[in-house]
C-alpha positions, 0 to 999 in steps of 0.5 A: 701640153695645153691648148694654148701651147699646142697652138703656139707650138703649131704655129711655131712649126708652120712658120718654120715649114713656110719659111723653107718653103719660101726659103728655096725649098720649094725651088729645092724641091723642083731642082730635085725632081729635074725641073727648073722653076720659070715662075709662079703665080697666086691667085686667092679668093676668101674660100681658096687659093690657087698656085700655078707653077711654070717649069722647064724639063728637058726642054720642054715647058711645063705647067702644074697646079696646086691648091689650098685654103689659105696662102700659107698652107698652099706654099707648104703644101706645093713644098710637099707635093712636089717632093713626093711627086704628085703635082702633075706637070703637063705641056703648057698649052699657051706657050709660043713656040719660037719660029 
């Protein structure tokens, strides 16, 4: 395979790994692990991105954080490590709790 077809053949399946994980895989994967997705948020500079996930689990409301170099492999790579279990969900510590 040439170089020109390595790139568009790599670019063909990260556009296909973005949109599933866009698509509801990402939701997907949390549901797989007993969470319940509450929200995200993005932040990104030129150098890096940040996504911050907000759960809930069994009652309990959760944050986890993922990093990357670009908002395209951040969103593949939150995909991915959700599902093997390596983003490390804690207690969120601005939560209000109800009285």
């Amino acid at each position: 395979m040439e170089p020109d077809e390595r790139a568009a053949a790599r670019l063909k399946t990260e556009r296909l790994y973005l949109h599933n994980a866009l698509d509801g895989g990402l939701v997907e994967a949390l549901r797989t692990e007993t969470y319940d997705l509450l929200g995200l948020s993005v932040k990104y500079d030129s150098y890096e991105c940040l996504l911050t996930i907000r759960v809930l689990s069994n009652g309990d409301r959760l944050i986890g954080f993922v990093g990357g170099n670009c908002l395209v492999d951040l969103f593949i790579k939150a995909e991915r490590e959700i599902k093997r279990g390596k983003v490390a969900f804690r207690q969120d510590k601005f939560v209000v709790k109800d009285s």
